[in-house]
mmCIF file as Biopython writes it, N, C-alpha, C and O atoms, coordinates in Angstrom:
data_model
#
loop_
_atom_site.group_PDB
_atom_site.id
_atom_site.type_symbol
_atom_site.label_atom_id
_atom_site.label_alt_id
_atom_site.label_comp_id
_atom_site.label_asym_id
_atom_site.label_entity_id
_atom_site.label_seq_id
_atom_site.pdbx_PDB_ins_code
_atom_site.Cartn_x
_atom_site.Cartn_y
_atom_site.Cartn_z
_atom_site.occupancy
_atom_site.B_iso_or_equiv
_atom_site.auth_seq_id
_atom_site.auth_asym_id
_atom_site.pdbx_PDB_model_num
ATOM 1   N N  . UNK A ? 1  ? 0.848   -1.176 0.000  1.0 0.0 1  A 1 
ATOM 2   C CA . UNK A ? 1  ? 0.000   0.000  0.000  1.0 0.0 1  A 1 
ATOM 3   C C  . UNK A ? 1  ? 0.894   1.239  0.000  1.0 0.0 1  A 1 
ATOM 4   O O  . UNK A ? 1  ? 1.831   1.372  0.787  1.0 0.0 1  A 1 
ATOM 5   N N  . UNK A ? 2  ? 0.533   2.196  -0.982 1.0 0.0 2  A 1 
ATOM 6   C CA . UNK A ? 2  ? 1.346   3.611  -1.174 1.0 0.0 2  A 1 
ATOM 7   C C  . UNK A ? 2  ? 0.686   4.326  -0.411 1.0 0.0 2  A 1 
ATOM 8   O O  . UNK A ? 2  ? 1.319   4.989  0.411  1.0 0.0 2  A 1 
ATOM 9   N N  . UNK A ? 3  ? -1.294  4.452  -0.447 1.0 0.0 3  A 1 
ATOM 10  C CA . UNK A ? 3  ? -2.003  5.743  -0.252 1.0 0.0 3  A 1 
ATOM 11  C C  . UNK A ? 3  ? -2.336  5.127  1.131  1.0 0.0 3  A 1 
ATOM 12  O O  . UNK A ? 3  ? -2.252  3.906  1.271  1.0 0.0 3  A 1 
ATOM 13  N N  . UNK A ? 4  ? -2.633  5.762  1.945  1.0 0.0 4  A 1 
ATOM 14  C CA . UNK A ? 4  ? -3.465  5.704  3.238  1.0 0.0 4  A 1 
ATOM 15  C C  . UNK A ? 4  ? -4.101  6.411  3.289  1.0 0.0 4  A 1 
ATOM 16  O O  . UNK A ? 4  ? -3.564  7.478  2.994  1.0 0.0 4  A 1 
ATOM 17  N N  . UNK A ? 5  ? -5.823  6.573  3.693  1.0 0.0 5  A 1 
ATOM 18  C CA . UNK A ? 5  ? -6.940  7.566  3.735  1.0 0.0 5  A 1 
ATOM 19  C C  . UNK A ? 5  ? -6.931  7.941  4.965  1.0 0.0 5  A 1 
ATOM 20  O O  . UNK A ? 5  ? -6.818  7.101  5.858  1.0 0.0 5  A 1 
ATOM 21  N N  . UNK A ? 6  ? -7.047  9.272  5.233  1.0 0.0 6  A 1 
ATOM 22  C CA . UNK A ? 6  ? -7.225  9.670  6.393  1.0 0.0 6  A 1 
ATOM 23  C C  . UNK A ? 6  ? -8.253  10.779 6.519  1.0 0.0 6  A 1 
ATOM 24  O O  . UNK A ? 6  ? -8.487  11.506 5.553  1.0 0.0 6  A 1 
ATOM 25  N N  . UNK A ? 7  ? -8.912  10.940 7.754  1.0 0.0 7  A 1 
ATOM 26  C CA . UNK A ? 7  ? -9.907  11.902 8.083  1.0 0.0 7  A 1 
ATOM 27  C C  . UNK A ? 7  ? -9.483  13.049 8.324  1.0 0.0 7  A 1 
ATOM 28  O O  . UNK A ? 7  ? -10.389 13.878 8.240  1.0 0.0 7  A 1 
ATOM 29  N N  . UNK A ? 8  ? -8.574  13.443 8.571  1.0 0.0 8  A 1 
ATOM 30  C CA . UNK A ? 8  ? -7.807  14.855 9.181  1.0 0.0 8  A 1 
ATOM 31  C C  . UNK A ? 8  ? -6.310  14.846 8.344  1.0 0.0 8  A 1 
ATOM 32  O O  . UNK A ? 8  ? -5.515  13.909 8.281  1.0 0.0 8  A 1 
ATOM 33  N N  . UNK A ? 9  ? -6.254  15.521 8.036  1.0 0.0 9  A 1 
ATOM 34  C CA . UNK A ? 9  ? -4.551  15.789 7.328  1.0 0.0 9  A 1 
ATOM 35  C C  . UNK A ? 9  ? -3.965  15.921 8.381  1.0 0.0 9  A 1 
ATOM 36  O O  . UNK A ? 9  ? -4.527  16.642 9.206  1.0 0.0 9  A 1 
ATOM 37  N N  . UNK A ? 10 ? -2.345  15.160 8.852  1.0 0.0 10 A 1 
ATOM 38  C CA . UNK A ? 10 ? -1.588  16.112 10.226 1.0 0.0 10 A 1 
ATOM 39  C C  . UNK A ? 10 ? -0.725  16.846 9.755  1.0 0.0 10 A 1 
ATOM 40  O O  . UNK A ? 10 ? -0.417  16.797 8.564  1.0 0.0 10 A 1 
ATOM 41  N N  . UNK A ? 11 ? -0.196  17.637 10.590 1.0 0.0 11 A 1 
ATOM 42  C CA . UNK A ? 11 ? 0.544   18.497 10.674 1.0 0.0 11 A 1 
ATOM 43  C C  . UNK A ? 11 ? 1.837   18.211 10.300 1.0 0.0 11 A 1 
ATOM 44  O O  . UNK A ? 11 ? 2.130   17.067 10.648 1.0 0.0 11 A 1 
ATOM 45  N N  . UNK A ? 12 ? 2.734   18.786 9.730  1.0 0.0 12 A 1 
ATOM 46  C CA . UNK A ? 12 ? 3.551   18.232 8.879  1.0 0.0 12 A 1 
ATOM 47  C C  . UNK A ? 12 ? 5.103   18.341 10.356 1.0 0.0 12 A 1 
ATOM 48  O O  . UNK A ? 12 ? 5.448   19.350 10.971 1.0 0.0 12 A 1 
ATOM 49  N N  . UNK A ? 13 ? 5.547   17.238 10.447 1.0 0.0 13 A 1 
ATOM 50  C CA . UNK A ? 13 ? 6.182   17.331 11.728 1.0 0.0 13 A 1 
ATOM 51  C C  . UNK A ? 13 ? 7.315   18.256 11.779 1.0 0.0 13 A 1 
ATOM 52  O O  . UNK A ? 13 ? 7.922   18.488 12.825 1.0 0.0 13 A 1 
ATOM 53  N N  . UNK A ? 14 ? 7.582   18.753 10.716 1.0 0.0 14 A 1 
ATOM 54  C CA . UNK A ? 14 ? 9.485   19.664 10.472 1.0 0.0 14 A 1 
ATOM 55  C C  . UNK A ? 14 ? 9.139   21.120 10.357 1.0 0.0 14 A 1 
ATOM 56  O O  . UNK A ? 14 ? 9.938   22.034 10.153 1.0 0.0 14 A 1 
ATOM 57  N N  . UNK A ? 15 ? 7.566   21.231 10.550 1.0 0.0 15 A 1 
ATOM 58  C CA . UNK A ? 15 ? 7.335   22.607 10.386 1.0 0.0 15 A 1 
ATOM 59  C C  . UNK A ? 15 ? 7.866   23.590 11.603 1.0 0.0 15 A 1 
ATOM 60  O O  . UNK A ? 15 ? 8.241   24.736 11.353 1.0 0.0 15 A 1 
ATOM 61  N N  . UNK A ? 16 ? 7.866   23.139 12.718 1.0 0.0 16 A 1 
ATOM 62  C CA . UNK A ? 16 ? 8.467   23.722 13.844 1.0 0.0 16 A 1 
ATOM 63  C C  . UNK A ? 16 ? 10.282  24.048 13.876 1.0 0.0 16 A 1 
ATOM 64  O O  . UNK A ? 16 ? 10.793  25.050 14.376 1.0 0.0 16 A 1 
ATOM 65  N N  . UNK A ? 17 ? 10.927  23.055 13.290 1.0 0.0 17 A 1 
ATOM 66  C CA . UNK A ? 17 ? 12.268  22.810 13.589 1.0 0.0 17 A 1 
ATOM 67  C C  . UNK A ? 17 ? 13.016  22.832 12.222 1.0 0.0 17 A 1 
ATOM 68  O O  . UNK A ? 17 ? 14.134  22.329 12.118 1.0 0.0 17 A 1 
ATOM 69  N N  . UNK A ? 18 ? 12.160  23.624 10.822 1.0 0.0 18 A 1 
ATOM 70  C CA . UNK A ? 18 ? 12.975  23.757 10.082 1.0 0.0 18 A 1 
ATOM 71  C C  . UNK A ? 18 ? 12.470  25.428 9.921  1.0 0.0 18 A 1 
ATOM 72  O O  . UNK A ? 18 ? 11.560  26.095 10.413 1.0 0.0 18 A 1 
ATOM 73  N N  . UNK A ? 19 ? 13.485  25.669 9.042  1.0 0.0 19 A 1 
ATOM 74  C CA . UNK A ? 19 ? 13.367  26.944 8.809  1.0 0.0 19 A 1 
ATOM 75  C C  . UNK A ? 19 ? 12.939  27.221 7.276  1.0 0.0 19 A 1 
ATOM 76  O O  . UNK A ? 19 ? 13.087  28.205 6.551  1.0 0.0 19 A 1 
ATOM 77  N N  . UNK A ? 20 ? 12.344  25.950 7.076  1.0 0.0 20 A 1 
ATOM 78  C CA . UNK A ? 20 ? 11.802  25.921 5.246  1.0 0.0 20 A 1 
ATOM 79  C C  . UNK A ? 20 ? 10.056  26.133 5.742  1.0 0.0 20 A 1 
ATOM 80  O O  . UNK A ? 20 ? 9.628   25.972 6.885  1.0 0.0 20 A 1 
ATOM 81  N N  . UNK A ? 21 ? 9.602   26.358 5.054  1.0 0.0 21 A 1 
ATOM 82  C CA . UNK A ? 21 ? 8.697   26.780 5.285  1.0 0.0 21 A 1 
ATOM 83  C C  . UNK A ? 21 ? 7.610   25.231 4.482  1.0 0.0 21 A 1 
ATOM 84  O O  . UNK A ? 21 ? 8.229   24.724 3.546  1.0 0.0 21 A 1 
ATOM 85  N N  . UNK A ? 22 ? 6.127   24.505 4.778  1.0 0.0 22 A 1 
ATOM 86  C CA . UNK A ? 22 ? 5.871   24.011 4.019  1.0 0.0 22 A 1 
ATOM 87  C C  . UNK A ? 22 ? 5.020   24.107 2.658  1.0 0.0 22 A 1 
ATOM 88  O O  . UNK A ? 22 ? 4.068   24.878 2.533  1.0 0.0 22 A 1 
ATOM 89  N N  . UNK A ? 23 ? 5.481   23.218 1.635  1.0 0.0 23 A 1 
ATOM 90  C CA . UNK A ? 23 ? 4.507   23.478 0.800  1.0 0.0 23 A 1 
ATOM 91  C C  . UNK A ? 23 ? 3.205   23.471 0.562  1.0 0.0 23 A 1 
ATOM 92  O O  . UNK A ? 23 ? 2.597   24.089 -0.312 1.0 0.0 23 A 1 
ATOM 93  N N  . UNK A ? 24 ? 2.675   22.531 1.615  1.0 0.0 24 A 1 
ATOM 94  C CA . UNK A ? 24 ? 0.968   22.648 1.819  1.0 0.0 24 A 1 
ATOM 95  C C  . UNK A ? 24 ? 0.360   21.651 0.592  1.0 0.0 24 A 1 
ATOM 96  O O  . UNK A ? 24 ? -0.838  21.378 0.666  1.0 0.0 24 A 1 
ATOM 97  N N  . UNK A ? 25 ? 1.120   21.118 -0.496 1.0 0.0 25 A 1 
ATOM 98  C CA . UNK A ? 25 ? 0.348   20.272 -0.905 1.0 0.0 25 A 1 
ATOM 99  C C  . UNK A ? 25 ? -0.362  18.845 -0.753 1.0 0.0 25 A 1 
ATOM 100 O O  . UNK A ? 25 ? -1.505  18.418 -0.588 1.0 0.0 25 A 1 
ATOM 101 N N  . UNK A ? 26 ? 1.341   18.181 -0.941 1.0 0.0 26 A 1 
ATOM 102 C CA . UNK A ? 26 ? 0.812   16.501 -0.635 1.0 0.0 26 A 1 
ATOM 103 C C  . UNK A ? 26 ? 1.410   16.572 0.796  1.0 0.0 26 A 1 
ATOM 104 O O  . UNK A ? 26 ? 2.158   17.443 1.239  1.0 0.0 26 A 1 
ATOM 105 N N  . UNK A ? 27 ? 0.838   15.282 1.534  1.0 0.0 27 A 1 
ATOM 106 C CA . UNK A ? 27 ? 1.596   15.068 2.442  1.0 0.0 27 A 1 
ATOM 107 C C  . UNK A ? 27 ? 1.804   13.516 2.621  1.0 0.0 27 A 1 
ATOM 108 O O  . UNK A ? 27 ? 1.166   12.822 1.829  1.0 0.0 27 A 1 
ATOM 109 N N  . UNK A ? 28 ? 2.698   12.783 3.654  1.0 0.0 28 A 1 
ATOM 110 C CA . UNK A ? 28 ? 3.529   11.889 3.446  1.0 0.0 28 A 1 
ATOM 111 C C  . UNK A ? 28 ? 3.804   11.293 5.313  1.0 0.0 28 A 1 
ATOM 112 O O  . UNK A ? 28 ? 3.994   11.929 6.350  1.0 0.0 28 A 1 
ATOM 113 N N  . UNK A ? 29 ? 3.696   9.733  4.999  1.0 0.0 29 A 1 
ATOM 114 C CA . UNK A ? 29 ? 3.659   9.378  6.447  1.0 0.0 29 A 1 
ATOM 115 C C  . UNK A ? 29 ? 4.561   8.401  6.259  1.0 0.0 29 A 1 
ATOM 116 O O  . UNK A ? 29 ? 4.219   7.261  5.943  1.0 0.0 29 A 1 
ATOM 117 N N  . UNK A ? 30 ? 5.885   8.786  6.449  1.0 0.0 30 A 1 
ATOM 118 C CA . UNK A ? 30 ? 7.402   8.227  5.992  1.0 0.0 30 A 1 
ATOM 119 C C  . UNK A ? 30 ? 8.557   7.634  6.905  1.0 0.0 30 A 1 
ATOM 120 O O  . UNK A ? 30 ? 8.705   8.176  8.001  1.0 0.0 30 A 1 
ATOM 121 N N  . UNK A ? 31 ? 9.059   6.997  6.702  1.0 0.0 31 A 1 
ATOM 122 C CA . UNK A ? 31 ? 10.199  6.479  7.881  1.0 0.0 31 A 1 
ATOM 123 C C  . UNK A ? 31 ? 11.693  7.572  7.587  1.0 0.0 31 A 1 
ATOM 124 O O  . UNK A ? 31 ? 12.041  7.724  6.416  1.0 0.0 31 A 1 
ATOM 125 N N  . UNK A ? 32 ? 12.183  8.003  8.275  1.0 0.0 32 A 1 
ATOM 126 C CA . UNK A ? 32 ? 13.166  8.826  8.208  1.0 0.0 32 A 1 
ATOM 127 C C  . UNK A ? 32 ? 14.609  8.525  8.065  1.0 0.0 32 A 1 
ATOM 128 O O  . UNK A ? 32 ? 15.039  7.389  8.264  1.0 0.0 32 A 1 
ATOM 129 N N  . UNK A ? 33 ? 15.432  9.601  7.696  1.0 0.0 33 A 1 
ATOM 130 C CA . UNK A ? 33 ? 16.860  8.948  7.242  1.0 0.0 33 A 1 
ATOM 131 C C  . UNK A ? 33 ? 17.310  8.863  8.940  1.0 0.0 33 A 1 
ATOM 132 O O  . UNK A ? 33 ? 18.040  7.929  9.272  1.0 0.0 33 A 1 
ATOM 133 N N  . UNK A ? 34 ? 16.942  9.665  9.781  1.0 0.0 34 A 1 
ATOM 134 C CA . UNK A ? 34 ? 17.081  9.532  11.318 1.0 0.0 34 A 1 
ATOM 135 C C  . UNK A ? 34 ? 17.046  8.798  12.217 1.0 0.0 34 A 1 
ATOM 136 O O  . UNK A ? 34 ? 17.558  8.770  13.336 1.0 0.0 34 A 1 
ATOM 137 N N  . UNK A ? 35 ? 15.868  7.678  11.205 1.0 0.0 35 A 1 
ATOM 138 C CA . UNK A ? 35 ? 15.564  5.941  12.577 1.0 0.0 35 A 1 
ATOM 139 C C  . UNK A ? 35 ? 13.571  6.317  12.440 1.0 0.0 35 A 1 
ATOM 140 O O  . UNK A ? 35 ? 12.735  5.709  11.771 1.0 0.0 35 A 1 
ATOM 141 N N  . UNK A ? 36 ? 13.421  7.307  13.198 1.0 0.0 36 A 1 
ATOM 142 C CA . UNK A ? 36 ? 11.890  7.685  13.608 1.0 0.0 36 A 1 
ATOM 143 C C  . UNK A ? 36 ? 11.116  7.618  12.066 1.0 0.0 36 A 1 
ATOM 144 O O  . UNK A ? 36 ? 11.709  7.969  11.046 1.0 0.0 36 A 1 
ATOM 145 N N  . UNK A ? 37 ? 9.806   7.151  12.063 1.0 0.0 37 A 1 
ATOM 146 C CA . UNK A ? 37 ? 8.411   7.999  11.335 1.0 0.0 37 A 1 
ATOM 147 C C  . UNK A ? 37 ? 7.906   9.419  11.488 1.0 0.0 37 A 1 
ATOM 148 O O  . UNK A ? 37 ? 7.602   9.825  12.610 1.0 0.0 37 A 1 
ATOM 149 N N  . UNK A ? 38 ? 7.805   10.147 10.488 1.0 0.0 38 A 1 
ATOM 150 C CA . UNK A ? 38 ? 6.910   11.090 10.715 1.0 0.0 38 A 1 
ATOM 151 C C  . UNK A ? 38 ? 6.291   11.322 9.526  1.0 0.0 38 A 1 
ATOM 152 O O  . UNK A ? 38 ? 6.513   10.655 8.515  1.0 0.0 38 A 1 
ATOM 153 N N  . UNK A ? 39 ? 5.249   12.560 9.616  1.0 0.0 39 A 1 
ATOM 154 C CA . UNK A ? 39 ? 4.540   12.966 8.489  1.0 0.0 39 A 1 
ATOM 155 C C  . UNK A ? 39 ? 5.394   14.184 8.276  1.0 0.0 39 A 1 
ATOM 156 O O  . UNK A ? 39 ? 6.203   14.703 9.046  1.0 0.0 39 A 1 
ATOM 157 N N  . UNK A ? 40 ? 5.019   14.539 7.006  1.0 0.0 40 A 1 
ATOM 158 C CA . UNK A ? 40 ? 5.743   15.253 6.140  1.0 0.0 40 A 1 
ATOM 159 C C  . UNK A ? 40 ? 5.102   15.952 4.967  1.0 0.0 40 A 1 
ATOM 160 O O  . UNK A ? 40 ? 4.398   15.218 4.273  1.0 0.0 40 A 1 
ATOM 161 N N  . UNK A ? 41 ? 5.211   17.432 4.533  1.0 0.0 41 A 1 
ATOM 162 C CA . UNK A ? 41 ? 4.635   18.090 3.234  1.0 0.0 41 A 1 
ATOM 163 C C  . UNK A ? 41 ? 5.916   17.116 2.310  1.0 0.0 41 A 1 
ATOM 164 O O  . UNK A ? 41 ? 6.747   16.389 2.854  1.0 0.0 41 A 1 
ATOM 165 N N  . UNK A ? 42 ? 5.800   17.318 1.020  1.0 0.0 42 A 1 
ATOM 166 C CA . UNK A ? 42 ? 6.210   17.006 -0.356 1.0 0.0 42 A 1 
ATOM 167 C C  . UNK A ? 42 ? 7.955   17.462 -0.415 1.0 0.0 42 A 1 
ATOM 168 O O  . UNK A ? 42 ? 8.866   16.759 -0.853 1.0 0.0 42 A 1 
ATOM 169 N N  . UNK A ? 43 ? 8.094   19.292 0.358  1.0 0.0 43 A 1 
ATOM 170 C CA . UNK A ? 43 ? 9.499   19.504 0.295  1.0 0.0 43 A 1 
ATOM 171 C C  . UNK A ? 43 ? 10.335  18.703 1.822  1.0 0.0 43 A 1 
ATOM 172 O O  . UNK A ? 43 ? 11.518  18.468 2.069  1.0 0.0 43 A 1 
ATOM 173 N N  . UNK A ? 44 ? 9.434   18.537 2.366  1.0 0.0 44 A 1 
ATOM 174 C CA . UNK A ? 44 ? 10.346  17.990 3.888  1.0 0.0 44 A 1 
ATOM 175 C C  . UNK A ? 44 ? 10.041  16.039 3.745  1.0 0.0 44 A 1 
ATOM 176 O O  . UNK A ? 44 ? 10.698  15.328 4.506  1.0 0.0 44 A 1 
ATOM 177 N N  . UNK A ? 45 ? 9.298   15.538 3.004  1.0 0.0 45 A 1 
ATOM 178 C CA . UNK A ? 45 ? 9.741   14.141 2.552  1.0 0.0 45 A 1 
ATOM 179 C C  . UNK A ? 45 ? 10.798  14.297 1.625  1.0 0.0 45 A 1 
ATOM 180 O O  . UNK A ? 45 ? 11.802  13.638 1.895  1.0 0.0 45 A 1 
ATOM 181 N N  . UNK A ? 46 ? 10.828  14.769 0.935  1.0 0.0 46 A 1 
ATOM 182 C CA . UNK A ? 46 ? 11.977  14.785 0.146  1.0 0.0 46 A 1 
ATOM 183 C C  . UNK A ? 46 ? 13.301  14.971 0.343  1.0 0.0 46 A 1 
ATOM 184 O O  . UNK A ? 46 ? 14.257  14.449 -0.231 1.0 0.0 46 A 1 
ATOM 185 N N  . UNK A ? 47 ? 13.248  15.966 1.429  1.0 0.0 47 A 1 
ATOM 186 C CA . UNK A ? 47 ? 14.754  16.276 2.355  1.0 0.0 47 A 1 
ATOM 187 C C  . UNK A ? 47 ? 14.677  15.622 3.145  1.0 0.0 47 A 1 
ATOM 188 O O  . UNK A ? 47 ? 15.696  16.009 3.717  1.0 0.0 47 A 1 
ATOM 189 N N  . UNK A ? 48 ? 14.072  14.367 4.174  1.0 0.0 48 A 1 
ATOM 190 C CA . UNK A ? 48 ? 14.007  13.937 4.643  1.0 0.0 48 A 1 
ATOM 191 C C  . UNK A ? 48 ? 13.870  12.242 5.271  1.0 0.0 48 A 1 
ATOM 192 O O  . UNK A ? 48 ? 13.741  11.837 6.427  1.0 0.0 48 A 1 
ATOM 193 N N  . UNK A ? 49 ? 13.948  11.613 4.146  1.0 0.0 49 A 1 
ATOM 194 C CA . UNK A ? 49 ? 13.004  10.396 3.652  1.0 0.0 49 A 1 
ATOM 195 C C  . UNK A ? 49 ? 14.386  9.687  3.716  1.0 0.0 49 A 1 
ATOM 196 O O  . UNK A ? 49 ? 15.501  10.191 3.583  1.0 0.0 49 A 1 
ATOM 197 N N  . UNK A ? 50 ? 14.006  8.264  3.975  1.0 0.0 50 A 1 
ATOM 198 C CA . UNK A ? 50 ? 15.650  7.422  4.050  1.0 0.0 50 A 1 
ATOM 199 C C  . UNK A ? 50 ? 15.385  6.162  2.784  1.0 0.0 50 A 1 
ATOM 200 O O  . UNK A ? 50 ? 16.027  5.146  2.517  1.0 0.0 50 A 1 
ATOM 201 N N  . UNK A ? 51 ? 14.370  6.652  2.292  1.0 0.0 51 A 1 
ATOM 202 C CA . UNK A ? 51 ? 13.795  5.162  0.990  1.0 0.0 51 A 1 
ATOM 203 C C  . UNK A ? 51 ? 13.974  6.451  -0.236 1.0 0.0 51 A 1 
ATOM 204 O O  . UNK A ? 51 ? 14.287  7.605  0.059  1.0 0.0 51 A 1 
ATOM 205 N N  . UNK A ? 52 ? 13.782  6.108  -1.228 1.0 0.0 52 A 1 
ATOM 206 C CA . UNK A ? 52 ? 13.853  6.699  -2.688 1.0 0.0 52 A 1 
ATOM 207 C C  . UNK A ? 52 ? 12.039  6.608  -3.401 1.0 0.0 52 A 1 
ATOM 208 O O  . UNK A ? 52 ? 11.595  7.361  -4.268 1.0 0.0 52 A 1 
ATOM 209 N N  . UNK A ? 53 ? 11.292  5.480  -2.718 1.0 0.0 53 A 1 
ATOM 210 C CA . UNK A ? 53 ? 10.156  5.356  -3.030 1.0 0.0 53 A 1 
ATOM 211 C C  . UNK A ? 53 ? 9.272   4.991  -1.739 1.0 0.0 53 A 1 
ATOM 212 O O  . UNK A ? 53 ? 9.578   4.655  -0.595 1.0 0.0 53 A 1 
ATOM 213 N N  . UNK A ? 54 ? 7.929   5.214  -2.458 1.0 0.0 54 A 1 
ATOM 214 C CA . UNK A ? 54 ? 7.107   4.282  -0.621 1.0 0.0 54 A 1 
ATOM 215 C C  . UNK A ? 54 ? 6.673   3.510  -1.332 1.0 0.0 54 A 1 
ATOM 216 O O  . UNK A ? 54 ? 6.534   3.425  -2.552 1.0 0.0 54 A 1 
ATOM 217 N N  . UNK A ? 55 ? 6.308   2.540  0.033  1.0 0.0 55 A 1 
ATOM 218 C CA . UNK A ? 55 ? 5.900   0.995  0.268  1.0 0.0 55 A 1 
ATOM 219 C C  . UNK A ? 55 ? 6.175   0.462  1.765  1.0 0.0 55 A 1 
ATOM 220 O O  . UNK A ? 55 ? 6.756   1.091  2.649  1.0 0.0 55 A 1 
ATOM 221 N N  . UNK A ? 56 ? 5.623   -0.856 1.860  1.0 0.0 56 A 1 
ATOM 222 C CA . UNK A ? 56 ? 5.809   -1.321 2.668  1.0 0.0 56 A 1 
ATOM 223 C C  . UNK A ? 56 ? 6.917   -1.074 3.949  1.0 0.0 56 A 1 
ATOM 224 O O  . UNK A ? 56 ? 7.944   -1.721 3.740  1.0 0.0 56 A 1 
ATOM 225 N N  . UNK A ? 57 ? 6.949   -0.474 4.933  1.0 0.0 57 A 1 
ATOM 226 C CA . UNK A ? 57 ? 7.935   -0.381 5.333  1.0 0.0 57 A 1 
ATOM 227 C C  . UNK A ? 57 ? 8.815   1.133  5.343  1.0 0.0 57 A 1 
ATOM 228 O O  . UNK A ? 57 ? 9.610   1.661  6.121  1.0 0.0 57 A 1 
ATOM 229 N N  . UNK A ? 58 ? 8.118   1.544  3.862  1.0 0.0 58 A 1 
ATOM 230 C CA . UNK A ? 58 ? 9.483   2.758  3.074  1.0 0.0 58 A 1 
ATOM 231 C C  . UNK A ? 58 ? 8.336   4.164  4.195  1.0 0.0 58 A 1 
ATOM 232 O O  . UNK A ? 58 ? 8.639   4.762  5.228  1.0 0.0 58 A 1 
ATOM 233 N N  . UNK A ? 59 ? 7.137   4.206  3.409  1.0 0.0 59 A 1 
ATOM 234 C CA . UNK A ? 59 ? 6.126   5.091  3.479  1.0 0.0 59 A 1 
ATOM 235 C C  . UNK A ? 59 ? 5.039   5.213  2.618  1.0 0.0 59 A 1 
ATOM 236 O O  . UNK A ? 59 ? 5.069   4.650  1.523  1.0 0.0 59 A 1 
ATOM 237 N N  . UNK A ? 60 ? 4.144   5.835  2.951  1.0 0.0 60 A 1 
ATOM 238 C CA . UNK A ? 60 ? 2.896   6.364  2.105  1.0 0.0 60 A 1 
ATOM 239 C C  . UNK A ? 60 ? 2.246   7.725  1.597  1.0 0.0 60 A 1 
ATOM 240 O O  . UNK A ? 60 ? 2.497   8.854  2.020  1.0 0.0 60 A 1 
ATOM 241 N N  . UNK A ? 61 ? 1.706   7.507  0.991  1.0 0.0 61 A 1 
ATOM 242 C CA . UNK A ? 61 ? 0.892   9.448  1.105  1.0 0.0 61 A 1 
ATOM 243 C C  . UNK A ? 61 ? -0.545  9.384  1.555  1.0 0.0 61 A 1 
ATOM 244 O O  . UNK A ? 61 ? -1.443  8.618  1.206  1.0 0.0 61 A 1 
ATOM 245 N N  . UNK A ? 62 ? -0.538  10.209 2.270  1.0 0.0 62 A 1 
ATOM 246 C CA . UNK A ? 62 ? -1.705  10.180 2.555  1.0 0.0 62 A 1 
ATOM 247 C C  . UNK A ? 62 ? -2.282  11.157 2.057  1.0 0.0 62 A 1 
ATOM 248 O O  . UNK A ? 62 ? -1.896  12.311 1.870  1.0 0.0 62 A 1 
ATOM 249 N N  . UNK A ? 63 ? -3.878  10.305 1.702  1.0 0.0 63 A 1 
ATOM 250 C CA . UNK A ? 63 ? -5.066  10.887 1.082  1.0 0.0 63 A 1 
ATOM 251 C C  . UNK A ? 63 ? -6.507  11.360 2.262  1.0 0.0 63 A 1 
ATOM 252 O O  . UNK A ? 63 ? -7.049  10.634 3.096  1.0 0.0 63 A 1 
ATOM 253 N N  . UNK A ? 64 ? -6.714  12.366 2.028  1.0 0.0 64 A 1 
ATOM 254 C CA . UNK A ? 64 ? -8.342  13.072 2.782  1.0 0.0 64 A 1 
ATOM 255 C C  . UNK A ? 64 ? -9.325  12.015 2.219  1.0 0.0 64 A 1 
ATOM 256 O O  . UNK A ? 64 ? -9.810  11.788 1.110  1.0 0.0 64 A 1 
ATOM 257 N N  . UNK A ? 65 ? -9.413  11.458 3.469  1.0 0.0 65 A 1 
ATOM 258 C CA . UNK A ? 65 ? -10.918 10.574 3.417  1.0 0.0 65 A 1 
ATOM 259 C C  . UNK A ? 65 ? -11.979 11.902 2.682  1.0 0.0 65 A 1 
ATOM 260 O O  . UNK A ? 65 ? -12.042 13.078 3.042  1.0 0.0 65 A 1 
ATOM 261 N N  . UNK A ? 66 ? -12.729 11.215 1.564  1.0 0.0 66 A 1 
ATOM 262 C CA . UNK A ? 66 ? -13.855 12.268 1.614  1.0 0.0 66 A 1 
ATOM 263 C C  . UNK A ? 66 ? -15.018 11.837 2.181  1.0 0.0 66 A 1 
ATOM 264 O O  . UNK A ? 66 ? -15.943 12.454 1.652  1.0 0.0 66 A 1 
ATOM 265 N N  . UNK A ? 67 ? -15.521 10.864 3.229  1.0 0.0 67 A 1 
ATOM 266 C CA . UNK A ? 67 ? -16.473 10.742 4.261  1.0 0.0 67 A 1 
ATOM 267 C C  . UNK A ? 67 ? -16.339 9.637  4.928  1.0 0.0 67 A 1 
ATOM 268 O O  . UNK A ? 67 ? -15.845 8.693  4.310  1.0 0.0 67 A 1 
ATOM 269 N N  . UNK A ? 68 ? -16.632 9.485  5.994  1.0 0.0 68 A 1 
ATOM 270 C CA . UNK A ? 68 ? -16.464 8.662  6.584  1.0 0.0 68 A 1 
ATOM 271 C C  . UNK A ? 68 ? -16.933 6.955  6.386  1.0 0.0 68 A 1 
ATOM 272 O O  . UNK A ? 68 ? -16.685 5.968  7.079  1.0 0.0 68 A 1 
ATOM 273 N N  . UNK A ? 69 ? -17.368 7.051  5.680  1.0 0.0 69 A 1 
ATOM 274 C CA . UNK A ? 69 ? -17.495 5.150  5.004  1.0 0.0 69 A 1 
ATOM 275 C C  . UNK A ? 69 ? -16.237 4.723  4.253  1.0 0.0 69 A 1 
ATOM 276 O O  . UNK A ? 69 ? -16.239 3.737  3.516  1.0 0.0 69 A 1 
ATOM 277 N N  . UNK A ? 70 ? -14.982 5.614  4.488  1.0 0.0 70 A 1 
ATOM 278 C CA . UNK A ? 70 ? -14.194 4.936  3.388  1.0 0.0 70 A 1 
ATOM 279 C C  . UNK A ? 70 ? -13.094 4.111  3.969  1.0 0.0 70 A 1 
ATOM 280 O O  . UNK A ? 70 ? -12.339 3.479  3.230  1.0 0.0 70 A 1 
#
């Protein structure tokens, strides 16, 4: 699985502790070059990410549930 649906978008975790600002588009629930998971906008998976692709294990993107039956 790449996509994961979610009801709430989170907060993109590097927004506090970087000084990049995020892009606000996609976002990304990724294992890090650091050891830890976090979520992530599009420019802070990318600077951040310890896989080249997601999957199993690597990460996903997550998608806005659009109602709750999904």
């Amino acid at each position: 699985m790449i996509e994961a649906k979610v009801h709430t978008m989170p907060k993109c975790d590097f927004i506090d502790i970087d000084d990049t600002p995020c892009d606000g588009e996609e976002m990304f629930d990724f294992k890090t070059r650091y050891g830890p998971w976090a979520n992530g906008c599009t420019h802070h998976y990318t600077a951040h990410r310890r896989y080249d692709e997601l999957g199993l294990g690597k990460g996903q993107k997550l998608i806005l549930s659009n109602s709750g039956n999904d």
